[in-house]
C-alpha positions, 0 to 999 in steps of 0.5 A: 140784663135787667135781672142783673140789675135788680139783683145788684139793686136787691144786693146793695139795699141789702134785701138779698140779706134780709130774704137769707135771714129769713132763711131762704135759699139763694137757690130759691130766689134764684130758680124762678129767675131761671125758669124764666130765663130758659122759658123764654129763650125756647120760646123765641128759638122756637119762633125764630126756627118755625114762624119767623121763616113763615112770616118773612116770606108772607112779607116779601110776597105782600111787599112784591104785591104791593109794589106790582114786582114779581116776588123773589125766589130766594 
């Protein structure tokens, strides 16, 4: 959402027009909004298939601890 709106902000203070003047491809500015956006969706596909699963569990067995309740087995 936020690359969104400074693209629009970049279009209507007409900087997206000036960067093509100067001849560079739109593909060009937008390749490094791109490779941002696929790097970080791996990454938080990745965490939530692998870690978070992890993590839940640590959790719910601290929480068990702490409250002296036999942890689930869900």
């Amino acid at each position: 959402m936020a690359v969104l709106i400074t693209l629009g902000v970049l279009q209507r203070s007409s900087e997206i027009t000036a960067i093509k003047a100067t001849g560079i491809s739109i593909y060009r500015i937008i390749v490094p909004l791109l490779v941002a956006a696929v790097l970080l969706g791996t990454g938080l596909f990745f965490s939530d298939q692998f870690y978070l699963p992890y993590a839940n569990k640590r959790q719910d067995a601290l929480r068990s601890q702490i409250k002296a309740s036999p942890p689930r087995l869900t």
